[in-house]
PQR file of N, CA, C, O and H, with PARSE charges and radii, in Angstrom:
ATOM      1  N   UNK A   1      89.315 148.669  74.632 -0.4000 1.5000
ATOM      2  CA  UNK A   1      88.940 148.102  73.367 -0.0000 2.0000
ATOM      3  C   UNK A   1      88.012 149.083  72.636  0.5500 1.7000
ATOM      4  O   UNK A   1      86.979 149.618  73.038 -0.5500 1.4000
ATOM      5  N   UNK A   2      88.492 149.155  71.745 -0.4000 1.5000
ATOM      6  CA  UNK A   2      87.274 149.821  70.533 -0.0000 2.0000
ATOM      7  C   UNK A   2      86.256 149.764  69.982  0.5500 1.7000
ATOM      8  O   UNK A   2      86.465 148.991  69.047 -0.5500 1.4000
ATOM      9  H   UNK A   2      89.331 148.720  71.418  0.4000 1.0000
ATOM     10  N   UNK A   3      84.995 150.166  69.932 -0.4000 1.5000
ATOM     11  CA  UNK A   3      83.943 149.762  69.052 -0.0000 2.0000
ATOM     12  C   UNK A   3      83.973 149.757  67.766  0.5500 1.7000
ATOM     13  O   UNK A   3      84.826 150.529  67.328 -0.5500 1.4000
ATOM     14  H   UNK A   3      84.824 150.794  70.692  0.4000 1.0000
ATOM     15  N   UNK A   4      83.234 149.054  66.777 -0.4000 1.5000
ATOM     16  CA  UNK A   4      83.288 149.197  65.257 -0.0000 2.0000
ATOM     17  C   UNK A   4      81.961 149.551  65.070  0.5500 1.7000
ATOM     18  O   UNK A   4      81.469 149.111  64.031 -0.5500 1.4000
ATOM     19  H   UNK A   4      82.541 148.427  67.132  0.4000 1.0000
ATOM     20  N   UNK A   5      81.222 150.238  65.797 -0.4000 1.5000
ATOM     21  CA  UNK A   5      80.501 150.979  65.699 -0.0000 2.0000
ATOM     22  C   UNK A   5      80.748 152.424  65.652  0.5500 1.7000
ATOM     23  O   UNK A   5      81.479 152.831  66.555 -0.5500 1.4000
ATOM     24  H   UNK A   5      81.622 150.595  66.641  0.4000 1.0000
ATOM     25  N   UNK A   6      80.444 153.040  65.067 -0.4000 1.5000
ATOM     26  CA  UNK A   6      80.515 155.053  65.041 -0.0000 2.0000
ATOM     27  C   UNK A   6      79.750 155.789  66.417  0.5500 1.7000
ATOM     28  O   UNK A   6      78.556 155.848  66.711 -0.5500 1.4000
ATOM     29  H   UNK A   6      79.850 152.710  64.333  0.4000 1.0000
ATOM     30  N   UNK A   7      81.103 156.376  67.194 -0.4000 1.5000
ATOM     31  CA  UNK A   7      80.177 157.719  68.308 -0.0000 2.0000
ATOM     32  C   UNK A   7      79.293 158.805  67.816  0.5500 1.7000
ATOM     33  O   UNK A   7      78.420 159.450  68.398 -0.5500 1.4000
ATOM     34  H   UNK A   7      82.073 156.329  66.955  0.4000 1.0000
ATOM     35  N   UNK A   8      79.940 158.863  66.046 -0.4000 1.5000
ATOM     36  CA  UNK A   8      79.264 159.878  65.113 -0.0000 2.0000
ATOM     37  C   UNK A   8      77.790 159.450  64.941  0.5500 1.7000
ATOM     38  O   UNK A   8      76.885 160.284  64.975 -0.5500 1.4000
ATOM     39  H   UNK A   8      80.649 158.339  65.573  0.4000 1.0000
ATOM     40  N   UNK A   9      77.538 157.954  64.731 -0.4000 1.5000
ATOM     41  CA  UNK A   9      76.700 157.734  64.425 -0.0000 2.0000
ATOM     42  C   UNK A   9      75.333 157.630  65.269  0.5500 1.7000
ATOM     43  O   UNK A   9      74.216 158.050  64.966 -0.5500 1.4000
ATOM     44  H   UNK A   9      78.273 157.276  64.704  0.4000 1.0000
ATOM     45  N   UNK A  10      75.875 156.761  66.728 -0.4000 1.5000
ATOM     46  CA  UNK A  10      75.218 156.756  67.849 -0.0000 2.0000
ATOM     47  C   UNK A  10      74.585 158.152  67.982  0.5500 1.7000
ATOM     48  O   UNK A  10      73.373 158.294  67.822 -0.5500 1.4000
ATOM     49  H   UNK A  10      76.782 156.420  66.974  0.4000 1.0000
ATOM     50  N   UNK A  11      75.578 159.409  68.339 -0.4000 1.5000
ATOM     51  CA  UNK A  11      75.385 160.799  68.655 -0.0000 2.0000
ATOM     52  C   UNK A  11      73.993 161.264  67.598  0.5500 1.7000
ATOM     53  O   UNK A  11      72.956 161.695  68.104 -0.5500 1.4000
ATOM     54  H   UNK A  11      76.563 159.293  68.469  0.4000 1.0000
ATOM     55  N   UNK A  12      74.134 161.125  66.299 -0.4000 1.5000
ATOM     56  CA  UNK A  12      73.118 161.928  65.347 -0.0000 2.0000
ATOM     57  C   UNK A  12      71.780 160.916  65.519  0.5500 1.7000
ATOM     58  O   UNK A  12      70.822 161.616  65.192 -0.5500 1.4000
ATOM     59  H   UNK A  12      74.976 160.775  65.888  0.4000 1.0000
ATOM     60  N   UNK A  13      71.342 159.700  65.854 -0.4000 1.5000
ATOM     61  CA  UNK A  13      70.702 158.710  66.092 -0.0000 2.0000
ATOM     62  C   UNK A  13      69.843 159.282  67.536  0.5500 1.7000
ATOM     63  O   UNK A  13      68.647 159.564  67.605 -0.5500 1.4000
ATOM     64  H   UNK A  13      72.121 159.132  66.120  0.4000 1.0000
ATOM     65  N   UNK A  14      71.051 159.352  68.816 -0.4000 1.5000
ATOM     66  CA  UNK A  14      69.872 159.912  69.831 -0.0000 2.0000
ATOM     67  C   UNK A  14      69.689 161.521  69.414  0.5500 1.7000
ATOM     68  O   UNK A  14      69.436 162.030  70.506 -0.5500 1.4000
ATOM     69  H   UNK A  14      72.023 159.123  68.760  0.4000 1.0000
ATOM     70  N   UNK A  15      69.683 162.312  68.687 -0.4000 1.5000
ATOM     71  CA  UNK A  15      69.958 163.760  68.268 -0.0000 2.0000
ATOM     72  C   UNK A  15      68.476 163.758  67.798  0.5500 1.7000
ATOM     73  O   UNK A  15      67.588 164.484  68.242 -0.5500 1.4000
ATOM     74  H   UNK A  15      69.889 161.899  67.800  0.4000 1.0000
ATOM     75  N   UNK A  16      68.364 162.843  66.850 -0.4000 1.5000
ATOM     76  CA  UNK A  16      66.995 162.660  65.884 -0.0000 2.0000
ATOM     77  C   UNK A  16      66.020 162.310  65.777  0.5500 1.7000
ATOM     78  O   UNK A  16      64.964 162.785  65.358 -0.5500 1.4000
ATOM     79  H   UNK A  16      69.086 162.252  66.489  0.4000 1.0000
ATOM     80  N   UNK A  17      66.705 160.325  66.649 -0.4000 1.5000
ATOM     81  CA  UNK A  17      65.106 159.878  67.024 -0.0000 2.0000
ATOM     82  C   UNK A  17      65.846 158.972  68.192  0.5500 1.7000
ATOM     83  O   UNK A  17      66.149 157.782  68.272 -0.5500 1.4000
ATOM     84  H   UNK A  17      67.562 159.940  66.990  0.4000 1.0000
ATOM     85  N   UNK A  18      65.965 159.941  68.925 -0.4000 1.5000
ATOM     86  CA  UNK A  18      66.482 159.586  70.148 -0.0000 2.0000
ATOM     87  C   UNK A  18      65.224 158.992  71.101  0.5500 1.7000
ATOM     88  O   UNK A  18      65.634 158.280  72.017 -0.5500 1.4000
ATOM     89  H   UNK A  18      65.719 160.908  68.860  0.4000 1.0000
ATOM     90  N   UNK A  19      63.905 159.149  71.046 -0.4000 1.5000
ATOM     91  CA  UNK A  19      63.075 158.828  71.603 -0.0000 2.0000
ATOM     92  C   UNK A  19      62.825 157.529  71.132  0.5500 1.7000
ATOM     93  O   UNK A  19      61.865 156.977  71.670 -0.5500 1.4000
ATOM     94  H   UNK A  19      63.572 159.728  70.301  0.4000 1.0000
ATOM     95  N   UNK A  20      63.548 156.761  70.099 -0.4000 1.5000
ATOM     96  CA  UNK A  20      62.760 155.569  69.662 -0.0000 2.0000
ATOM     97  C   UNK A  20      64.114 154.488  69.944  0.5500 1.7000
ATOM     98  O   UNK A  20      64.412 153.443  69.366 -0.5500 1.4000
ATOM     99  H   UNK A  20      64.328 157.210  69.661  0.4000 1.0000
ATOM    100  N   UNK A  21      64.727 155.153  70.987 -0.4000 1.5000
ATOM    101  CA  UNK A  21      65.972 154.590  71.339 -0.0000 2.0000
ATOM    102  C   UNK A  21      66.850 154.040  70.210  0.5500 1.7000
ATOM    103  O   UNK A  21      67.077 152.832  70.270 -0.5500 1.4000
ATOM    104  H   UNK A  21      64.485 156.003  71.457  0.4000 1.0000
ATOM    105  N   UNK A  22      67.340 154.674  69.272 -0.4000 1.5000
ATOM    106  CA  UNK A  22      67.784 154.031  67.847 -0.0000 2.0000
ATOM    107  C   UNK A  22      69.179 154.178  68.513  0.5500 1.7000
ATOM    108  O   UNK A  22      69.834 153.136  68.469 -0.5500 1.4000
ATOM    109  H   UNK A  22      67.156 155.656  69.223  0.4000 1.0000
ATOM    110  N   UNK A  23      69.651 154.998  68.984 -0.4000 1.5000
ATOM    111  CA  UNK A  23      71.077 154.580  69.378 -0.0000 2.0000
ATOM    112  C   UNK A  23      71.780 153.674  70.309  0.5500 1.7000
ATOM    113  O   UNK A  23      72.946 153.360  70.546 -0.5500 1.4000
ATOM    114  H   UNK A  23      69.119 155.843  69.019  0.4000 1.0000
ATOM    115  N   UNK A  24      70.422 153.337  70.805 -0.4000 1.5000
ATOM    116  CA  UNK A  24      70.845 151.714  71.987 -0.0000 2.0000
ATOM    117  C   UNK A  24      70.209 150.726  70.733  0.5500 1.7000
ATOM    118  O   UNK A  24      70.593 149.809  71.460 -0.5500 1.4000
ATOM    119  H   UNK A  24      69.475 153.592  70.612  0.4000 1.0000
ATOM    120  N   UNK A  25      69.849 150.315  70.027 -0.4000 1.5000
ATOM    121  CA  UNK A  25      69.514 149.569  69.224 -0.0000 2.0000
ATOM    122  C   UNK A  25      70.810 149.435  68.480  0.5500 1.7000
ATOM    123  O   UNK A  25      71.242 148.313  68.218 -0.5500 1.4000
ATOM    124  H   UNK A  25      69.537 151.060  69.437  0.4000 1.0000
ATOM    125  N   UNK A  26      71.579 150.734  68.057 -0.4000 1.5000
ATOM    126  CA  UNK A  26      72.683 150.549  66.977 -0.0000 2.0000
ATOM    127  C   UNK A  26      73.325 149.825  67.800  0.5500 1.7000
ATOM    128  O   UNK A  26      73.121 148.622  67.639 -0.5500 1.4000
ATOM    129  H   UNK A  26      71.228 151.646  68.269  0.4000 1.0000
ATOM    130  N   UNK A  27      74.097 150.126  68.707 -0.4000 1.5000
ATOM    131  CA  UNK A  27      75.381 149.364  69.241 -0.0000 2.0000
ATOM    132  C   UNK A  27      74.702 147.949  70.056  0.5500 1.7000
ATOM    133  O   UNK A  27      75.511 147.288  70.707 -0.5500 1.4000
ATOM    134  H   UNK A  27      74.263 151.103  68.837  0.4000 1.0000
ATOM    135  N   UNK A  28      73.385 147.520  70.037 -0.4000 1.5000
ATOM    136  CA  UNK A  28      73.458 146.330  70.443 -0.0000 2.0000
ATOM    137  C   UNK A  28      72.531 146.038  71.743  0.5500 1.7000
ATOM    138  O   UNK A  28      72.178 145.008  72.318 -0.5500 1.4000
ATOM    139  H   UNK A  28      72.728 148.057  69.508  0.4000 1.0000
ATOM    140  N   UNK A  29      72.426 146.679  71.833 -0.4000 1.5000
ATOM    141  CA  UNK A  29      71.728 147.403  73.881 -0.0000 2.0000
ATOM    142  C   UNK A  29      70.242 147.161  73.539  0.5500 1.7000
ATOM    143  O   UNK A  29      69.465 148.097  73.348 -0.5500 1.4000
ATOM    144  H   UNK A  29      72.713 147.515  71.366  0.4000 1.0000
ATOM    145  N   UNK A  30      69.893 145.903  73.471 -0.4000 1.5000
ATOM    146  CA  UNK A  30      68.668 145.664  72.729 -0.0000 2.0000
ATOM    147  C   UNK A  30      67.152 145.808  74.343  0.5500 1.7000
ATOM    148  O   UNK A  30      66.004 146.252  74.355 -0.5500 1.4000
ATOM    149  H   UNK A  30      70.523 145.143  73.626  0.4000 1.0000
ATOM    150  N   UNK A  31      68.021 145.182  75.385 -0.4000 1.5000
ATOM    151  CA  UNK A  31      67.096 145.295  76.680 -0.0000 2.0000
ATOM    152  C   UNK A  31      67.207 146.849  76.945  0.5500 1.7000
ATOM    153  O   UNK A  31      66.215 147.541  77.176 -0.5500 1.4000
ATOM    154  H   UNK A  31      68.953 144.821  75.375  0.4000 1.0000
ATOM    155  N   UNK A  32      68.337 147.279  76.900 -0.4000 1.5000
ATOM    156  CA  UNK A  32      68.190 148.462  77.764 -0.0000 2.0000
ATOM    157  C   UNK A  32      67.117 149.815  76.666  0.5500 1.7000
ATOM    158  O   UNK A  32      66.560 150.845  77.044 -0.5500 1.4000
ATOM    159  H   UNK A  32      69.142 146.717  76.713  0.4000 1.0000
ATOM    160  N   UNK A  33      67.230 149.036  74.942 -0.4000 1.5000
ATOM    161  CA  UNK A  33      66.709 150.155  74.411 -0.0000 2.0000
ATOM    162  C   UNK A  33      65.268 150.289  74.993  0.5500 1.7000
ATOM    163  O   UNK A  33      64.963 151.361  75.516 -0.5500 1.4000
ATOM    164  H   UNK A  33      67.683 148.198  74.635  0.4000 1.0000
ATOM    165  N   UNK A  34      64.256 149.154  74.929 -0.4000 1.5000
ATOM    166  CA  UNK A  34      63.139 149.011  75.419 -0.0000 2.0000
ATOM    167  C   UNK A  34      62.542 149.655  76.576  0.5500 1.7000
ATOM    168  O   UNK A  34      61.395 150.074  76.728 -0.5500 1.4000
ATOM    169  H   UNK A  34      64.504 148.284  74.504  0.4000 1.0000
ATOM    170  N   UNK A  35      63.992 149.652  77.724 -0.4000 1.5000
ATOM    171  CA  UNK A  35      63.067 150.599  78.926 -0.0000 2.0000
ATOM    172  C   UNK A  35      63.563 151.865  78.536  0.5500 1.7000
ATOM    173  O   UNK A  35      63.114 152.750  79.265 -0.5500 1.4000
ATOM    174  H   UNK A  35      64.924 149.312  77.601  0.4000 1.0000
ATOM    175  N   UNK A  36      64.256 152.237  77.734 -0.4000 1.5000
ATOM    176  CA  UNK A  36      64.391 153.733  77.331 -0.0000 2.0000
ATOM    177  C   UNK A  36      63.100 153.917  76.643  0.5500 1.7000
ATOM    178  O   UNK A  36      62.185 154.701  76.894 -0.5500 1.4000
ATOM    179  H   UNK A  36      64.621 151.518  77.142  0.4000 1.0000
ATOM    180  N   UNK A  37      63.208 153.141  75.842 -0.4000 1.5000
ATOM    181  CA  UNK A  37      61.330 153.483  75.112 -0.0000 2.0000
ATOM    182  C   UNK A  37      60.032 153.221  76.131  0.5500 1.7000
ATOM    183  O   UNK A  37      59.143 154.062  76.002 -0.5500 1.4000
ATOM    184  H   UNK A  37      63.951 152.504  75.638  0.4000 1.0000
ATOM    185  N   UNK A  38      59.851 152.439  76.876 -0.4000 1.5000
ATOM    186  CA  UNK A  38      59.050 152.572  77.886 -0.0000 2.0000
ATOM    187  C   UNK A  38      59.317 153.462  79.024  0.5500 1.7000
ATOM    188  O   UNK A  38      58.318 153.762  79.678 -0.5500 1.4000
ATOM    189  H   UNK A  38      60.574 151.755  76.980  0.4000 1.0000
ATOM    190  N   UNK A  39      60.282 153.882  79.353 -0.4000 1.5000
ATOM    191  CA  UNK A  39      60.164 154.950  80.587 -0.0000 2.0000
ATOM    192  C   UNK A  39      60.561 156.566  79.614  0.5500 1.7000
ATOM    193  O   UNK A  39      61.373 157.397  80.021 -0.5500 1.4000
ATOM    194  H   UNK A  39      61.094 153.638  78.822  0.4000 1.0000
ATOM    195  N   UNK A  40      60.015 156.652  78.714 -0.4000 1.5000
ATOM    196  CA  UNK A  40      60.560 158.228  77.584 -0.0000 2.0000
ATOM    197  C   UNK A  40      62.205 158.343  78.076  0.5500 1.7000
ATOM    198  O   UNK A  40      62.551 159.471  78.428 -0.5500 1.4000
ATOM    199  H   UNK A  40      59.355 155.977  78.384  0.4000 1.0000
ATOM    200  N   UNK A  41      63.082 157.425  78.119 -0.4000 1.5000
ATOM    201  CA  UNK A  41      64.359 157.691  77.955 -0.0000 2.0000
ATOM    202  C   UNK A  41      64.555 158.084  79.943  0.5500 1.7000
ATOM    203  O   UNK A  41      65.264 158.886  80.550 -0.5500 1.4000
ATOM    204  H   UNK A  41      62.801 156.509  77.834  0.4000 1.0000
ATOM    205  N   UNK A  42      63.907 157.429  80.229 -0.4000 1.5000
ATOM    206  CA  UNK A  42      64.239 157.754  81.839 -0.0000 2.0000
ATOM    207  C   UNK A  42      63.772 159.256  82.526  0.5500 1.7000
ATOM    208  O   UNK A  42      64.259 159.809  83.512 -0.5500 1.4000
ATOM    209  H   UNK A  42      63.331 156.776  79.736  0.4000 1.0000
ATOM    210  N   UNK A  43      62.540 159.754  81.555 -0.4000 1.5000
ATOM    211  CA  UNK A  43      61.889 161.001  81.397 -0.0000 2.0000
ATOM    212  C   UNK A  43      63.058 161.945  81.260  0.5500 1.7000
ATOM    213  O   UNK A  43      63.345 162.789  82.110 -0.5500 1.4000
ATOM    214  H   UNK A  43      62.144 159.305  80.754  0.4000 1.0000
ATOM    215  N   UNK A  44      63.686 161.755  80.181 -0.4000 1.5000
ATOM    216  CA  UNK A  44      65.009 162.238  79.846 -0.0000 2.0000
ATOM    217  C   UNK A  44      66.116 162.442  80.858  0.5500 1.7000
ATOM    218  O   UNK A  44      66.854 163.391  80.596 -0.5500 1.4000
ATOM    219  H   UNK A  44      63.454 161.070  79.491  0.4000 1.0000
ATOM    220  N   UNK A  45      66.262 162.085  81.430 -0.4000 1.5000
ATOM    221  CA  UNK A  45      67.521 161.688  82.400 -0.0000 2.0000
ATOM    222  C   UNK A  45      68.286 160.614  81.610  0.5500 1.7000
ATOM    223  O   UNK A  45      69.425 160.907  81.245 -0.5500 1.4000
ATOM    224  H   UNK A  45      65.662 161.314  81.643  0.4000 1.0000
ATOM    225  N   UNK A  46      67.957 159.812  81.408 -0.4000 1.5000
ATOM    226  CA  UNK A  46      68.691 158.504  80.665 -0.0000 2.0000
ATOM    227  C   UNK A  46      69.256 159.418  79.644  0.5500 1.7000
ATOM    228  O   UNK A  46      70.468 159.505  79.841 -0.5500 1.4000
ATOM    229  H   UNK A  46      67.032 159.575  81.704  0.4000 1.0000
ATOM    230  N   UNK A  47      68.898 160.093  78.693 -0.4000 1.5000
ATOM    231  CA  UNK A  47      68.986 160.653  77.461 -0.0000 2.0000
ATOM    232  C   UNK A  47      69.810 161.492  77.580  0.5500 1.7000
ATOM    233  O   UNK A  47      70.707 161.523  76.737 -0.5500 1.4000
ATOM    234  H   UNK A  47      67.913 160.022  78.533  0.4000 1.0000
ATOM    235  N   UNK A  48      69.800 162.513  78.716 -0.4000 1.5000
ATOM    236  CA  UNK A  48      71.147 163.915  78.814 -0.0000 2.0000
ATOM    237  C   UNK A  48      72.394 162.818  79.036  0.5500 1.7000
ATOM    238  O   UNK A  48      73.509 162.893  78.521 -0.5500 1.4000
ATOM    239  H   UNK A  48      69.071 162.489  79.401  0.4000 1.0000
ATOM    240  N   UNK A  49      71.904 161.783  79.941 -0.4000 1.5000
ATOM    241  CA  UNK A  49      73.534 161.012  80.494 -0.0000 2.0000
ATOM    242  C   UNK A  49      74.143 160.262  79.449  0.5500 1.7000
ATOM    243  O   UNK A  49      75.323 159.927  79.556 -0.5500 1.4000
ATOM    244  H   UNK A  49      70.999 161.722  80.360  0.4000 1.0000
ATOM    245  N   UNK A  50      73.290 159.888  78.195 -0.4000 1.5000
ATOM    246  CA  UNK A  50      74.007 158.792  77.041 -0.0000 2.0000
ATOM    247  C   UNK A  50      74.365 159.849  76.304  0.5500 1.7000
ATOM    248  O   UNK A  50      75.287 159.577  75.535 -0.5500 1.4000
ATOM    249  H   UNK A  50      72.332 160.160  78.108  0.4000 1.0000
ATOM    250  N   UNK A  51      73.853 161.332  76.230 -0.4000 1.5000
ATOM    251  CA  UNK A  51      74.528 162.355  75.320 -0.0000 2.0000
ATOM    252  C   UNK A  51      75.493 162.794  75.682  0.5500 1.7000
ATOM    253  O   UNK A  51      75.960 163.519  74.803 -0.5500 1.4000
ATOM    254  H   UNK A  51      73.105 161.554  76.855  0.4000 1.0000
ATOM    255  N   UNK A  52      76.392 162.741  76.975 -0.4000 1.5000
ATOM    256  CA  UNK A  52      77.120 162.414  77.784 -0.0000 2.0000
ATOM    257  C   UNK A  52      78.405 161.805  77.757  0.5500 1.7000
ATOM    258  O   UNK A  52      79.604 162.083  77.739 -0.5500 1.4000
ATOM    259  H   UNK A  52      76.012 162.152  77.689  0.4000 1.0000
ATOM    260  N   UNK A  53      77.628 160.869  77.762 -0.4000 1.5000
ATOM    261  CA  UNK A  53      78.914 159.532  77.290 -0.0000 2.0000
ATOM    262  C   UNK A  53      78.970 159.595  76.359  0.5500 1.7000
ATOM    263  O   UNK A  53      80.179 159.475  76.160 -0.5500 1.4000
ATOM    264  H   UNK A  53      76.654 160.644  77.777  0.4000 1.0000
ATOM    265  N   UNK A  54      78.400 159.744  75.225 -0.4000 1.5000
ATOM    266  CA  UNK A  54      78.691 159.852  73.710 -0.0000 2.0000
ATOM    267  C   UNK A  54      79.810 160.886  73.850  0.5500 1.7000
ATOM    268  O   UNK A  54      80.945 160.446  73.668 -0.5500 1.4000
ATOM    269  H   UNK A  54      77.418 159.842  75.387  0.4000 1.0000
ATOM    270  N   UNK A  55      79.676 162.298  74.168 -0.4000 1.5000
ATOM    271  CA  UNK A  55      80.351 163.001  73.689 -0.0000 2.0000
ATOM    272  C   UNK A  55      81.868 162.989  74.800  0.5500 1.7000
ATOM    273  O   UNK A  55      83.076 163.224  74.817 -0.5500 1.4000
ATOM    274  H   UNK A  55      78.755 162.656  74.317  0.4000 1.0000
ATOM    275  N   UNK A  56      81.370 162.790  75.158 -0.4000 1.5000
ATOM    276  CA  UNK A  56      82.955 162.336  76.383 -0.0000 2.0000
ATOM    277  C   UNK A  56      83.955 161.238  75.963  0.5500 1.7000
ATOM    278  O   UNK A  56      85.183 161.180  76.029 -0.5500 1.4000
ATOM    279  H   UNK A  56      80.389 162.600  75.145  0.4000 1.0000
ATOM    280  N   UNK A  57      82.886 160.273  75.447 -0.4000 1.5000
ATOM    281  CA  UNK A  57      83.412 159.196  74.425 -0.0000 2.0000
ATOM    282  C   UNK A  57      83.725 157.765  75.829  0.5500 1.7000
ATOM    283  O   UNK A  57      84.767 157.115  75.736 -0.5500 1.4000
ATOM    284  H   UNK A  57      81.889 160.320  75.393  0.4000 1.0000
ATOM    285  N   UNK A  58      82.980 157.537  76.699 -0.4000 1.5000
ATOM    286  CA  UNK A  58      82.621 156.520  77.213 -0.0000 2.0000
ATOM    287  C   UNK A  58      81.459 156.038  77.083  0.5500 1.7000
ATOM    288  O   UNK A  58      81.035 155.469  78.090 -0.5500 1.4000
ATOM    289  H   UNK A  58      82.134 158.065  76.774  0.4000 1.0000
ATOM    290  N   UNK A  59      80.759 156.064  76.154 -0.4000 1.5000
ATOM    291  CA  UNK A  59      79.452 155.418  75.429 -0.0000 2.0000
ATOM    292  C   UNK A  59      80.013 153.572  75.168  0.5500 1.7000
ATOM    293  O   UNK A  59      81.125 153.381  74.676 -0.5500 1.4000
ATOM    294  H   UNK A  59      81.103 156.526  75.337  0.4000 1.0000
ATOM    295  N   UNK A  60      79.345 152.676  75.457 -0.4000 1.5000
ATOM    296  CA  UNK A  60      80.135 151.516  74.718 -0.0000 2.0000
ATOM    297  C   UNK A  60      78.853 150.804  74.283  0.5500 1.7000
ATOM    298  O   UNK A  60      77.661 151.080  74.418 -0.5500 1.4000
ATOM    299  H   UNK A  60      78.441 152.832  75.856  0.4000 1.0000
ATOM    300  N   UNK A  61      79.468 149.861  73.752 -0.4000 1.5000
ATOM    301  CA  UNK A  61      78.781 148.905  72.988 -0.0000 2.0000
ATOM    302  C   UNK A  61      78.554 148.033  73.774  0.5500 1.7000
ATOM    303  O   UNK A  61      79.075 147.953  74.886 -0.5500 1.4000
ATOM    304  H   UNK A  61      80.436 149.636  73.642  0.4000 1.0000
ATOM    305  N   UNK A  62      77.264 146.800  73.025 -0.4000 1.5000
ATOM    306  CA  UNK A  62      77.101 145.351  73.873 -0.0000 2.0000
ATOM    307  C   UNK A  62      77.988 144.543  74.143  0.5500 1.7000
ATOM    308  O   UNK A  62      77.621 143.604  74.848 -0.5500 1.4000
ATOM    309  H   UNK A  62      76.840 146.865  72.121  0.4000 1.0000
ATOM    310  N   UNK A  63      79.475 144.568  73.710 -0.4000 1.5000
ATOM    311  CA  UNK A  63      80.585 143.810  74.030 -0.0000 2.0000
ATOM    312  C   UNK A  63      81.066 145.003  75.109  0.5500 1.7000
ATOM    313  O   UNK A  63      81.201 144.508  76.228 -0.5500 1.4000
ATOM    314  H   UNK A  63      79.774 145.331  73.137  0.4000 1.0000
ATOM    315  N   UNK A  64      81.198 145.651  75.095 -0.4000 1.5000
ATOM    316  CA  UNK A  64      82.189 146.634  76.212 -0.0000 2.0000
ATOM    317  C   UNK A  64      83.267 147.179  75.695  0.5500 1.7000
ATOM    318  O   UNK A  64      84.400 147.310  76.159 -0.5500 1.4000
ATOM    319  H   UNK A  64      81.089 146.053  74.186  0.4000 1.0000
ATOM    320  N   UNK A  65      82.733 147.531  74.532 -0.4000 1.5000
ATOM    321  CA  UNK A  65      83.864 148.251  73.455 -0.0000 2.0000
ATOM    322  C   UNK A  65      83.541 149.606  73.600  0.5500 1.7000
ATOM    323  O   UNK A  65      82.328 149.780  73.720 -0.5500 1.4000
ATOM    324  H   UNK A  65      81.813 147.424  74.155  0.4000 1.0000
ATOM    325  N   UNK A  66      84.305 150.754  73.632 -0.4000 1.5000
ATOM    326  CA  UNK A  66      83.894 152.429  73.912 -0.0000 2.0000
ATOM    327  C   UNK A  66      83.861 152.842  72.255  0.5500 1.7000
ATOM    328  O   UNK A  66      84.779 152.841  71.435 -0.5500 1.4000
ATOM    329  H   UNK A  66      85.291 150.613  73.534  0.4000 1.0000
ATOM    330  N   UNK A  67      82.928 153.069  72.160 -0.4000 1.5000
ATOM    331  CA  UNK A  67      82.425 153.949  70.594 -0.0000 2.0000
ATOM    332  C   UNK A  67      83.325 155.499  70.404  0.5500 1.7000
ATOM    333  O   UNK A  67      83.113 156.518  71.062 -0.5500 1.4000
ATOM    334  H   UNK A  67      82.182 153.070  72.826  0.4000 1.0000
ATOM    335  N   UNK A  68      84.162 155.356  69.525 -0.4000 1.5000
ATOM    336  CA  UNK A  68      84.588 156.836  69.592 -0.0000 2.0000
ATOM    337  C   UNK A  68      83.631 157.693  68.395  0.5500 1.7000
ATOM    338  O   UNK A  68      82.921 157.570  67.396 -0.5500 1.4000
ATOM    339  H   UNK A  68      84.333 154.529  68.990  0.4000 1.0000
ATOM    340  N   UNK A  69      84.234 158.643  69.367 -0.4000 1.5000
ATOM    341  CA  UNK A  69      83.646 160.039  68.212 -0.0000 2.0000
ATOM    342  C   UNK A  69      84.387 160.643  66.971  0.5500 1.7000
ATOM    343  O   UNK A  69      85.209 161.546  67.127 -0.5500 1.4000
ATOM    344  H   UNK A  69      84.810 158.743  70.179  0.4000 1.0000
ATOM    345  N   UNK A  70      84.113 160.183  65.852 -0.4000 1.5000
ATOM    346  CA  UNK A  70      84.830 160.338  64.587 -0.0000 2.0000
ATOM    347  C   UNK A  70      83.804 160.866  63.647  0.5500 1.7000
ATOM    348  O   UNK A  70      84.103 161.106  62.478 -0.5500 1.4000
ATOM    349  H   UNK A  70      83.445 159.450  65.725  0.4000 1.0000
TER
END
């Protein structure tokens, strides 16, 4: 299933203010954004692996939809 959310968008979001978890906020990931913001993104471990999935294009959304990269 597809997201109707943007991988483009997610991707430039953790790129920018990836520390304020804005790209788990976009697609919905409202618990998981919080311990990204309380643990600095998993002292960036969390952060290389969602840049990751973004660009691999298994990033998904709070339904379990995969965000593509467009």
């Amino acid at each position: 299933m597809k997201s109707e959310k943007s991988g483009l968008v997610a991707l430039l979001l953790l790129l920018f203010v990836g520390f304020l978890a804005a790209h788990r906020f976009y697609v919905g990931k409202f618990g998981t954004a919080i311990l990204f913001i309380l643990t600095a993104g998993g002292l960036g471990i969390w952060a290389i692996i969602d840049l990751i999935f973004i660009i691999t294009g298994k990033f998904t959304d709070d339904k379990g939809a995969v965000l593509e990269l467009k």
